[in-house]
C-alpha positions in Angstrom: 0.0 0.0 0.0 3.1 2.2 0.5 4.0 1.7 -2.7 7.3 -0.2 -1.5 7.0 -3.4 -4.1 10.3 -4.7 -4.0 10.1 -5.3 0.2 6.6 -6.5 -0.3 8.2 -9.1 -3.0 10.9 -10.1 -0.6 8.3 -10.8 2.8 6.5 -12.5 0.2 9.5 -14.8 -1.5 9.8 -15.9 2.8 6.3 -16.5 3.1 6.9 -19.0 -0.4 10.1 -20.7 1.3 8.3 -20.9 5.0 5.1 -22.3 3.9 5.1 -24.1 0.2 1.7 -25.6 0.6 0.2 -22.1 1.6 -1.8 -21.1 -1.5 -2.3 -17.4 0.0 1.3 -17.1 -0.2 1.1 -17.8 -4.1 -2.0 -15.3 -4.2 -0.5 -12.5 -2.7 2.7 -13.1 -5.0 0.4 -13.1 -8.2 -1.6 -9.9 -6.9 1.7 -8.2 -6.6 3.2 -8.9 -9.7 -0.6 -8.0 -11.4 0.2 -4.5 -9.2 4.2 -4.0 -10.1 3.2 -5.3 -14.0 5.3 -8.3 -14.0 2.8 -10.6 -16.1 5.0 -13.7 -16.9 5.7 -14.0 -13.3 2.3 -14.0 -12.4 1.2 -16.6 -14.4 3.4 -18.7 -12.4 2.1 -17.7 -9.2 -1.4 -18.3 -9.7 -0.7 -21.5 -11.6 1.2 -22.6 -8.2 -1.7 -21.7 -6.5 -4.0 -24.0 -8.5 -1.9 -26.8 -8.3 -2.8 -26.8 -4.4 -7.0 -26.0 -5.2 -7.6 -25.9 -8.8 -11.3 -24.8 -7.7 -9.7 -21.9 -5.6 -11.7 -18.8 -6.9 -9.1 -16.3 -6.3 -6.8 -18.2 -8.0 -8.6 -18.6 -11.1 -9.9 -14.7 -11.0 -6.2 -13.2 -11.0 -5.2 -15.9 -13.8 -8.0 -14.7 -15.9 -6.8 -10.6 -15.2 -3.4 -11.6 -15.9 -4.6 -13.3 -19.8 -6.7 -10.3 -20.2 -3.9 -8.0 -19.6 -1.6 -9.3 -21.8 -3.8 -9.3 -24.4 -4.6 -5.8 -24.3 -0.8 -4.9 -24.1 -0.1 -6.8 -27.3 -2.8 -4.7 -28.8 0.2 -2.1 -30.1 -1.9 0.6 -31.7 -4.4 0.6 -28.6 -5.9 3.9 -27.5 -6.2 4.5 -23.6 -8.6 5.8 -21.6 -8.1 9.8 -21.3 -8.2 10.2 -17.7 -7.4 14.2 -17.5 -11.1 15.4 -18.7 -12.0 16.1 -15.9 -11.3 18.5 -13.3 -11.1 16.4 -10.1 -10.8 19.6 -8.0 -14.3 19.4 -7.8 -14.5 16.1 -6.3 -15.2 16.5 -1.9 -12.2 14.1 -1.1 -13.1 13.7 2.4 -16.4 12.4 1.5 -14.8 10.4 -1.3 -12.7 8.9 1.0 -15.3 8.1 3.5 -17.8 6.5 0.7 -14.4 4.5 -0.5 -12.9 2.8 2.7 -9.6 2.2 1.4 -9.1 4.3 -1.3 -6.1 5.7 0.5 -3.9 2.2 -0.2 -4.7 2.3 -3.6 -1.8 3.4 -6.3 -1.9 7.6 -7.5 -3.4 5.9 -10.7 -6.2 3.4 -9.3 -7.2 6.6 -7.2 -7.4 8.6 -10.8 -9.6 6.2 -12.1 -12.1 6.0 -8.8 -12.0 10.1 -9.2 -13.1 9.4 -13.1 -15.2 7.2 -12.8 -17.8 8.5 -10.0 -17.2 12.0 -11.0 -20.2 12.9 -12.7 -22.2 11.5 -9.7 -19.8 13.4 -7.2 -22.7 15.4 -6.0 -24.2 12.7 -3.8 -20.7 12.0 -1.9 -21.6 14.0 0.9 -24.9 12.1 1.3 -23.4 8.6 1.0 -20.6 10.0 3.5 -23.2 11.2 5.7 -25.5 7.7 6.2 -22.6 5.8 5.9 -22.8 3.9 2.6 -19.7 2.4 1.8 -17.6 1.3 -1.3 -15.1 -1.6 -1.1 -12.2 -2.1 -3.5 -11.8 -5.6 -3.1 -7.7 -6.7 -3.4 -7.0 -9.2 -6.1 -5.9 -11.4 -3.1 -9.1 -11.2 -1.1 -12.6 -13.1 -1.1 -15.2 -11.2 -1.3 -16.3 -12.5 1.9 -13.3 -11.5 3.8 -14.1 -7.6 4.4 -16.4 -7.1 7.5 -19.2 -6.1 5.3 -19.1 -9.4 3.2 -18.5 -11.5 5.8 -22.0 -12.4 6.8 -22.0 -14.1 3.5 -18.9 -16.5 4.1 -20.0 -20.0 2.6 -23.7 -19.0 1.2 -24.8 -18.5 -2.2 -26.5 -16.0 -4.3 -30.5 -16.6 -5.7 -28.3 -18.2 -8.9 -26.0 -20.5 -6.7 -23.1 -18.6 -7.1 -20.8 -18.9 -4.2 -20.3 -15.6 -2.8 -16.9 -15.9 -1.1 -16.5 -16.3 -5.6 -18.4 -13.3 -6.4 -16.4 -9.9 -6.9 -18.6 -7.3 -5.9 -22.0 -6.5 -4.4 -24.6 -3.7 -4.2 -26.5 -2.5 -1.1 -25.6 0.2 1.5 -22.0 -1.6 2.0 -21.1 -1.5 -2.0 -18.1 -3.7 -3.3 -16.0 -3.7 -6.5 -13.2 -6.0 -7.5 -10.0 -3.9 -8.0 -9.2 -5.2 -11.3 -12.1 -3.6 -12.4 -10.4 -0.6 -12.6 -8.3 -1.6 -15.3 -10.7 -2.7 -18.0 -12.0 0.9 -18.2 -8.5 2.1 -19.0 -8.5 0.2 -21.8 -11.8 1.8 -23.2 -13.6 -1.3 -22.0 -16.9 -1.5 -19.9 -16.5 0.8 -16.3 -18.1 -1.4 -13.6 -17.2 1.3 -10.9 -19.1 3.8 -12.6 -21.9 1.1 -13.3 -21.9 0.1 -9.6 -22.0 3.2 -8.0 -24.7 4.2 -10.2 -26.3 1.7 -8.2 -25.1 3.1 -4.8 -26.4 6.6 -5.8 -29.7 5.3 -7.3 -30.0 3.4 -3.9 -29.1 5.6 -1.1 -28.8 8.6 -2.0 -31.7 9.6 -5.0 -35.0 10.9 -3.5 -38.2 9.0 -4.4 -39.3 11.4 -7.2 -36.0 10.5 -8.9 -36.5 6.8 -8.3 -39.7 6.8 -9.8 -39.1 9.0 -12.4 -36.0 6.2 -13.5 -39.1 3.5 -13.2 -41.0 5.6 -15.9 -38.2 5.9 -18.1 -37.9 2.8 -17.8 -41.4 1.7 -18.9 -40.9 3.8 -21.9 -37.5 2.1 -22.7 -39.4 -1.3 -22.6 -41.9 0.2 -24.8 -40.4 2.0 -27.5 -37.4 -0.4 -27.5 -35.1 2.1 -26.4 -32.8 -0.2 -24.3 -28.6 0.5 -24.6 -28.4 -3.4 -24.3 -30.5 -6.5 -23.1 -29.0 -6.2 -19.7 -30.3 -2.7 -19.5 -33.6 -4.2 -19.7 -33.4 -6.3 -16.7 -34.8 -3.9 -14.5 -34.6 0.1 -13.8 -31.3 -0.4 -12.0 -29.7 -1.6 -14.1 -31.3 0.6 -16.8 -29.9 3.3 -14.9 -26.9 2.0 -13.8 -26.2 0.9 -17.5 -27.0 4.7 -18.8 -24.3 6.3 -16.3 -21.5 3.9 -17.3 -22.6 5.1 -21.2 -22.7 8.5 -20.4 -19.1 8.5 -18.2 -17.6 7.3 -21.7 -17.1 10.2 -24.2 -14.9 8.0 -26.0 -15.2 5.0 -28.6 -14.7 1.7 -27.0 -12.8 -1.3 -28.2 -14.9 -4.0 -26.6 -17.0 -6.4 -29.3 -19.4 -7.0 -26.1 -23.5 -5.6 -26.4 -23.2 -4.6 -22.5 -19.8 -3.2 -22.3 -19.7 -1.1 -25.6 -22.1 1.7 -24.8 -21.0 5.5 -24.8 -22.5 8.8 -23.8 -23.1 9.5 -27.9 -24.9 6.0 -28.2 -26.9 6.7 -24.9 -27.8 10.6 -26.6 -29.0 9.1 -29.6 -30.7 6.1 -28.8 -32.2 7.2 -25.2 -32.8 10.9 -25.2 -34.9 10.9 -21.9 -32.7 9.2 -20.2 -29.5 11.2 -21.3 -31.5 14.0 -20.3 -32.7 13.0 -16.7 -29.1 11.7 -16.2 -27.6 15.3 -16.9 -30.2 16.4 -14.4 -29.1 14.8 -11.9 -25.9 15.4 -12.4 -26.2 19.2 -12.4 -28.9 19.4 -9.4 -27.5 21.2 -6.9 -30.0 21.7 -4.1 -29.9 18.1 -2.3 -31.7 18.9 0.7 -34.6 16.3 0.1 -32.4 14.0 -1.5 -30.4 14.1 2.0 -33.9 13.9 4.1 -34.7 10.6 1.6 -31.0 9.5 2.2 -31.6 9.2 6.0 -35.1 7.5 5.1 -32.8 4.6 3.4 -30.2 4.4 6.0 -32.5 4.0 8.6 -34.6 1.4 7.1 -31.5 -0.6 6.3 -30.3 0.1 9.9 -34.4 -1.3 11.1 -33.7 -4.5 9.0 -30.4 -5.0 10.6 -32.1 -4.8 14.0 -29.9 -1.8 15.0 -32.5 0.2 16.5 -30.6 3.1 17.8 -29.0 4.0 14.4 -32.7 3.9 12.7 -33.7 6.4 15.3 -31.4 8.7 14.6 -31.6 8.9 11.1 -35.6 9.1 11.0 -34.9 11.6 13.3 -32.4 13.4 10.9 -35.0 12.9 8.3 -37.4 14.8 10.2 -35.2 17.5 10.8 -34.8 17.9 7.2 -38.5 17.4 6.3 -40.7 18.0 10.0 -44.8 17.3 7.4 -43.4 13.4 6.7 -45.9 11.7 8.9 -44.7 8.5 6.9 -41.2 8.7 8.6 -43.3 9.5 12.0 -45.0 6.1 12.2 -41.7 4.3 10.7 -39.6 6.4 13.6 -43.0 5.3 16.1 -42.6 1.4 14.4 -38.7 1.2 15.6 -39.6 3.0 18.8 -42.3 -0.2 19.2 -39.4 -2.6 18.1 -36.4 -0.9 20.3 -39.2 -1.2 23.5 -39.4 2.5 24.0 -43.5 2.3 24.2 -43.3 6.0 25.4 -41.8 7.5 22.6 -43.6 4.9 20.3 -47.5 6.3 21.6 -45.9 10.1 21.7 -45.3 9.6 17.9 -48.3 7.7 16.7 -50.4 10.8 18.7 -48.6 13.4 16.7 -49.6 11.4 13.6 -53.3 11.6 14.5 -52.9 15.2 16.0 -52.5 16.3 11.9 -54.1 13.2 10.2 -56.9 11.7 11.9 -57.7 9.1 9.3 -54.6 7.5 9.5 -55.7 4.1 10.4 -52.0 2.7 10.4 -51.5 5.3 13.6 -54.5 3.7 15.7 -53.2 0.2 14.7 -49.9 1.1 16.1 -51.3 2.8 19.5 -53.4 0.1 19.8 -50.6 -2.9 20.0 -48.7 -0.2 22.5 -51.6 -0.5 25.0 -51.8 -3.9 24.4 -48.2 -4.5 25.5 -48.7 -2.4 28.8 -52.5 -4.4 29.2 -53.9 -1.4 28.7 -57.0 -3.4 27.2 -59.9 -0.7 27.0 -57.4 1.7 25.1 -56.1 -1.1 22.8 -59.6 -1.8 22.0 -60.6 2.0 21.4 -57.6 2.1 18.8 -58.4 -1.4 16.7 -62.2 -0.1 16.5 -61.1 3.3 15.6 -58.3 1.8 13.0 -61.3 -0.8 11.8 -63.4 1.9 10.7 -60.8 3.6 8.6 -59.9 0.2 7.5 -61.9 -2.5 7.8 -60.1 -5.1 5.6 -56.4 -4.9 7.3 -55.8 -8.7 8.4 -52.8 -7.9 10.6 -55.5 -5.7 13.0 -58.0 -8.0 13.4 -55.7 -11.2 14.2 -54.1 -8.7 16.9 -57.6 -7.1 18.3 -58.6 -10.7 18.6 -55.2 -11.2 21.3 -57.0 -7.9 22.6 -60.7 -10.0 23.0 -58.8 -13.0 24.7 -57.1 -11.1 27.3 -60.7 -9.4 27.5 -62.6 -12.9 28.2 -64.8 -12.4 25.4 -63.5 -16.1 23.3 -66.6 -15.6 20.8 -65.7 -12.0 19.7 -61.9 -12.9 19.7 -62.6 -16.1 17.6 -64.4 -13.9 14.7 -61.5 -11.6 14.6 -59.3 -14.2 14.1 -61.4 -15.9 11.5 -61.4 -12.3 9.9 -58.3 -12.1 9.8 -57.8 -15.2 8.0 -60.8 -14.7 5.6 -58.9 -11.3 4.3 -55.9 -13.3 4.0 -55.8 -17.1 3.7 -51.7 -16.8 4.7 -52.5 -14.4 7.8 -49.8 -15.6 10.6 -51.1 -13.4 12.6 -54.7 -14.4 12.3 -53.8 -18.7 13.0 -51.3 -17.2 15.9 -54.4 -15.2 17.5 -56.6 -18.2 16.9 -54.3 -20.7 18.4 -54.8 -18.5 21.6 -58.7 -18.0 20.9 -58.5 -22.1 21.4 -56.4 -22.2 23.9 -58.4 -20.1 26.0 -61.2 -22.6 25.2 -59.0 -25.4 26.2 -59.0 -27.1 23.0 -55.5 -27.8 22.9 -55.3 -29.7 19.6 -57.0 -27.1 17.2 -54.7 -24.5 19.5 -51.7 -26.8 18.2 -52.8 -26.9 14.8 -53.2 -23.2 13.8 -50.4 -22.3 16.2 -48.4 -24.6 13.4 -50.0 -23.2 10.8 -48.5 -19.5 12.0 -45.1 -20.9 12.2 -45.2 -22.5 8.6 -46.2 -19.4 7.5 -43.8 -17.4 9.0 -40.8 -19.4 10.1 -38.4 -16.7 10.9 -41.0 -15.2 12.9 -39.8 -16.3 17.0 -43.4 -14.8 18.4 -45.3 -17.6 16.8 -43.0 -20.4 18.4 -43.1 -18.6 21.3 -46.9 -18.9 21.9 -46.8 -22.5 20.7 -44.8 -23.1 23.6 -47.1 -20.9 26.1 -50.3 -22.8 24.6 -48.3 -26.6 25.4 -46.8 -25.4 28.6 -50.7 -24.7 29.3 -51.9 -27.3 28.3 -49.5 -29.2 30.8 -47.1 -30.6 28.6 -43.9 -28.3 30.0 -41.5 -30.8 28.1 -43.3 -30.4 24.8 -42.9 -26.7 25.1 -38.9 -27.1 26.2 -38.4 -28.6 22.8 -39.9 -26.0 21.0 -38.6 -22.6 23.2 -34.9 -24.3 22.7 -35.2 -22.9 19.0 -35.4 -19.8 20.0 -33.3 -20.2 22.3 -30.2 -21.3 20.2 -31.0 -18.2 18.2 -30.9 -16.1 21.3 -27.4 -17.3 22.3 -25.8 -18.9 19.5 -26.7 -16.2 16.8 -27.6 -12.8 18.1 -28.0 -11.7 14.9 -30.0 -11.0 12.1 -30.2 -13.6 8.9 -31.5 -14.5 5.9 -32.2 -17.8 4.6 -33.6 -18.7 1.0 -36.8 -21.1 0.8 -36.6 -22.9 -2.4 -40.4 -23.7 -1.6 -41.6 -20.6 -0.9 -39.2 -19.1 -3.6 -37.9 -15.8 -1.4 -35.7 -15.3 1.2 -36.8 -15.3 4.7 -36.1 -13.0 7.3 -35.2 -13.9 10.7 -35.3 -11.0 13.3 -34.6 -12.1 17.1 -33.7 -8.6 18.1 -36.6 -6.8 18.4 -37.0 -6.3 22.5 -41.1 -7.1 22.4 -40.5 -10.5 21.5 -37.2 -10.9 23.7 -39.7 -10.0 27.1 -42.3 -12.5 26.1 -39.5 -14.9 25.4 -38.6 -14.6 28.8 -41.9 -14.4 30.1 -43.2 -17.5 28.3 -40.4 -19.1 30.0 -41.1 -18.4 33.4 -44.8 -19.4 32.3 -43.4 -23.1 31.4 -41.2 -23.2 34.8 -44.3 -21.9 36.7 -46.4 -24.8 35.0 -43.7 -26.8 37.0 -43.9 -25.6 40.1 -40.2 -24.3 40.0 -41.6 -20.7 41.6 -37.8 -19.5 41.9 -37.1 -20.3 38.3 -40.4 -18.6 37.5 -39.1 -15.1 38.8 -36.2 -15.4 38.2 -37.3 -15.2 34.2 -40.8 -12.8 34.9 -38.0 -11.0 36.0 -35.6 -10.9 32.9 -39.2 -10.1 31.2 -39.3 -6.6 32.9 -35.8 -5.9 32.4 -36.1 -6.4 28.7 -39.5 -4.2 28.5 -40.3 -2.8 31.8 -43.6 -1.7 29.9 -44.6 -5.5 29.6 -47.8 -5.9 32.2 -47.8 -10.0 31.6 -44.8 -10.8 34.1 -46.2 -8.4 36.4 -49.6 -9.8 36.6 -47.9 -13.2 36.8 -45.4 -12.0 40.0 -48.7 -10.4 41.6 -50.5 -13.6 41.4 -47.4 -16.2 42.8 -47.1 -13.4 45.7 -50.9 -12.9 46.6 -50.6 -17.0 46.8 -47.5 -16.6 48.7 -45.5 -18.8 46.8 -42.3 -16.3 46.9 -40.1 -15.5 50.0 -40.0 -12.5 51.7 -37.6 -10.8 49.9 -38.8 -11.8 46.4 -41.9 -9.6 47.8 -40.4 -6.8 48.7 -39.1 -6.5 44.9 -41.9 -7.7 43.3 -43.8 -5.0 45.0 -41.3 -2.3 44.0 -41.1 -3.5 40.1 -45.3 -2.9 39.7 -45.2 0.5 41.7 -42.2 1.2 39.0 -44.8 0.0 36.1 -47.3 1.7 37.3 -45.5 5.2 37.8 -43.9 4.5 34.1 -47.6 3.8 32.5 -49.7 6.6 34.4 -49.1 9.5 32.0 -49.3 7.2 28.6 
């Protein structure tokens, strides 16, 4: 990275002599020589390498580089990319160097060609900078997997069963790019860093005018046949991204290939609205609701990464920017709910209804708040009020019926439930509610069978096991309900994190979430349920306890604490704090 090629060859030749059979000493050999220009000896290296794994992707990738290179250099007469065009004055290093993690160990002329080939995008930096949206140049002798934003994907495979670790580059918030990528575009062929970030800026950092005015060009492109390539007519992304890398090329290029042979003349003439929208964007200056929009995206990447806090904060940057969004109200209110702040959660769905009464989503929301705290009359106000502004949502009546059950009323509670389903055959939340609705009725077996049917159509959903495990304990069979709580709980302390898993049935990827603190207390909770159902009363507080530590605005434990002391099946001391935890609830509930 210092530029200091000959001591990097010489720790390298020790590595060799130290460990023969190490194939990473081969790869960092080859990358070198790829870096320093010494072709011949790099054909050795990686040929070393696959003598030891001839599958080795790595291997294979800076074998291929290498063949392409020396093709291009035999080329004689070849013209090279003119990388002085521009004036990369303009260019806000700091936030370059913030979007681009390790731009600083890259050579002065990799760095040229990042500054080339995101410059006419430069604009959005700053925003990218400022949510955090990251770029990787991935080193010729790293996985893609082995930086800490690709790690999560160590040993899976893409929708197309591509190994990822294989794969050299990916899109999202946390961007990647192979390195030798940069090469190609010097010799006038396609620019995937241009191409990619395009992506990057489309994702994170355009407002949602601009993304839907790329979706309409894009339904004209499909229409009129107006496509640069087939590839551009994937999708708008790549119909976008496909336009920028054209337009970022003013001159001809030497690549044969439909995808890669695009430039900004071939873009003018063939897609004139989208040349046009593209030098829009790259002239607009005032980004203030493109930064308010940026914070939007951030923070619902942050949401579905269970990082609570960083959601909040950017919603809440949002809002500064743009104070009339009651959409990023109820999604601030919605992590609130998740992060088990139920105080700021209520305080934000009443400011929603304060300006827009008819916002059914609002009363939905304040509803399940009161229903956590067993606020019951108030949940019910809100699922009637929400009902009447929307009186086919299947989520609200499979959690007003919860509401009816807690309530006594079985017969009301079973019709919501059955509504529920009848708006939506695959309602979770409507089999989960009616597994409770029979439950209640002590009909353990239907209980069972639609509390299975919630999980099956759900299964990274922890609530529904959850309850299946509360309805078994109840039923009396504790061991049952050990076998199926032990999921969760090998999620809980094997992988506190967040996941997705592809379901070849159900052809999408499923998302498990077993952050979010609601389910975490009645985890908990349903535990000390299933060692109450025992008769192991210390074990039993001991986890109604962990309950209220997670969400001290849970009511369950406490009813549950009240009832083991008012049958004085807790010592003196247990007493003594139970009584202090429900004056504590009730001081922390009074004004909500």
């Amino acid at each position: 990275n210092k530029g200091q090629n000959k001591q990097a060859k010489d720790l390298i030749n020790q590595l060799k002599i130290k460990y023969p059979n190490n194939i990473h000493s081969y790869i960092q050999a080859g990358s070198l020589d790829i870096t320093i220009g010494d072709y011949q000896d790099a054909i050795k290296m990686y040929r070393q390498a696959l003598k030891i794994n001839s599958d080795y992707g790595v291997a294979n990738n800076g074998l291929s580089i290498v063949i392409y290179n020396l093709i291009r250099n035999q080329q004689k007469e070849i013209k090279l990319l003119d990388l002085d065009v521009n004036d990369y004055s303009k260019i806000d290093m700091d936030s370059l160097k913030k979007v681009f993690i390790n731009y600083d160990d890259l050579t002065d002329k990799q760095k040229k060609i990042v500054a080339y080939s995101i410059y006419h995008l430069k604009n959005y930096l700053p925003i990218l900078a400022e949510v955090k949206s990251t770029h990787y140049l991935i080193p010729l002798y790293e996985k893609s997997t082995d930086y800490k934003f690709g790690q999560e994907f160590k040993n899976q495979r893409s929708f197309d069963n591509r190994l990822w670790d294989d794969i050299r580059g990916r899109g999202g918030v946390n961007s990647a790019t192979g390195i030798e990528d940069l090469q190609t575009s010097i010799y006038l062929d396609f620019n995937t860093l241009a191409h990619e970030f395009a992506h990057q800026v489309h994702g994170f950092a355009f407002t949602k005018k601009q993304t839907s005015r790329i979706l309409e060009l894009y339904n004209n492109a499909q229409k009129n046949n107006l496509f640069l390539d087939y590839y551009a007519g994937s999708n708008e992304y790549e119909y976008f991204a496909q336009g920028v890398e054209a337009y970022t090329c003013t001159q001809g290029k030497l690549t044969l290939k439909s995808t890669a042979k695009n430039t900004r003349e071939l873009l003018k003439n063939k897609d004139k609205a989208l040349y046009d929208f593209i030098e829009e964007v790259i002239n607009k200056t005032d980004l203030k609701e493109n930064q308010s929009d940026a914070y939007i995206r951030s923070a619902d990447t942050a949401f579905y990464q269970s990082d609570y806090k960083t959601a909040i904060d950017n919603y809440n940057k949002s809002l500064a920017l743009a104070p009339e969004s009651f959409d990023t109200y109820y999604l601030l209110a919605n992590t609130y709910y998740q992060d088990g702040d139920i105080k700021e959660s209520i305080f934000n769905y009443k400011k929603i209804i304060k300006s827009q009464q008819d916002a059914y989503y609002a009363y939905f929301g304040l509803a399940n708040d009161y229903l956590i705290m067993g606020r019951l009359d108030q949940a019910k106000e809100y699922y009637e009020k929400g009902l009447k502004l929307d009186n086919t949502n299947s989520s609200a009546y499979g959690e007003f019926a919860r509401v009816q059950v807690e309530l006594g009323d079985q017969r009301y509670a079973e019709k919501l439930a059955n509504n529920s389903i009848d708006f939506d055959k695959d309602s979770a939340v409507g089999f989960s509610s009616l597994s409770l609705v029979k439950a209640s009725k002590l009909d353990f077996n239907e209980a069972i069978i639609n509390a299975d049917k919630s999980i099956s159509l759900d299964l990274g959903n922890n609530l529904y096991k959850i309850r299946k495990a509360y309805i078994l304990a109840y039923s009396g069979a504790s061991i049952k309900a050990y076998s199926i709580i032990k999921e969760v709980t090998d999620n809980y302390e094997k992988n506190e994190a967040v996941r997705y898993e592809y379901d070849k049935d159900k052809k999408k990827y499923l998302y498990y979430n077993i952050k979010d603190i609601p389910t975490k207390a009645e985890y908990y909770y349903t535990l000390g349920y299933i060692k109450q159902s025992e008769d192991n009363i210390e074990e039993a507080v001991k986890y109604y306890q962990k309950s209220i530590d997670t969400l001290p605005y849970f009511n369950k434990p406490y009813k549950r604490l009240q009832t083991l002391v008012d049958s004085n099946k807790v010592s003196k001391e247990q007493k003594e704090s139970v009584k202090n935890s429900i004056i504590k609830f009730n001081s922390i509930i009074k004004d909500l």
